[in-house]
C-alpha positions in Angstrom: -20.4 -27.5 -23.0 -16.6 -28.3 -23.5 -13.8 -26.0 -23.4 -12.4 -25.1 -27.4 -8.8 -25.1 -25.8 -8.6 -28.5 -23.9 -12.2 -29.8 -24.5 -12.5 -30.4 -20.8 -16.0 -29.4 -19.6 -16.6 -25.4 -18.7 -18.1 -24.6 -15.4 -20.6 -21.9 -15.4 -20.8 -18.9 -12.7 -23.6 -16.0 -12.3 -23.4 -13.1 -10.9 -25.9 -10.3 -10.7 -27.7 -11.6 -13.7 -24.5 -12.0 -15.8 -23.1 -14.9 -16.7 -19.5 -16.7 -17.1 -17.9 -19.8 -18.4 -14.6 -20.7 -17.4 -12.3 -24.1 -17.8 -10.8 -25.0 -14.3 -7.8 -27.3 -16.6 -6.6 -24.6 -19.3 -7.5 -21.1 -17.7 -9.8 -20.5 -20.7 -12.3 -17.5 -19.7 -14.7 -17.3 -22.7 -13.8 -13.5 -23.3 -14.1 -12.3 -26.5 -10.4 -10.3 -27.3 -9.3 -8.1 -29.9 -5.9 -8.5 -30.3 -5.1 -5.8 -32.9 -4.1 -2.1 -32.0 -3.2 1.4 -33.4 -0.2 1.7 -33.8 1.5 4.7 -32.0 3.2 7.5 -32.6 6.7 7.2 -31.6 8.0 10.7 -29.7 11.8 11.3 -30.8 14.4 11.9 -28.1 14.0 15.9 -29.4 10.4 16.2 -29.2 10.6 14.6 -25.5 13.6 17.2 -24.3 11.7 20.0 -26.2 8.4 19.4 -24.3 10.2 18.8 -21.1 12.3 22.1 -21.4 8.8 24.0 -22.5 7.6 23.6 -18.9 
């Protein structure tokens, strides 16, 4: 099997039954990622001093 990044070939490692692929060249791990998020709510310089001057 050849890496999709560099198309060098992938060594394969298992451990405790699971198993990884990995290109040596590239760093390629063969993780799925999601890249998208949530965005987050923004706390305004009030809310922070109000909650900081509640306790």
């Amino acid at each position: 099997m050849d890496c999709p990044r560099c198309e060098s070939p992938l060594e394969s490692y298992t451990l405790a039954g699971k198993r990884a692929v990995t290109c040596e060249r590239c760093g390629y791990l063969g993780v799925s990622v999601e890249h998208r998020s949530e965005p987050k709510e923004i706390e305004s310089w009030q809310a922070a001093l109000d909650r900081f001057n509640d306790t």
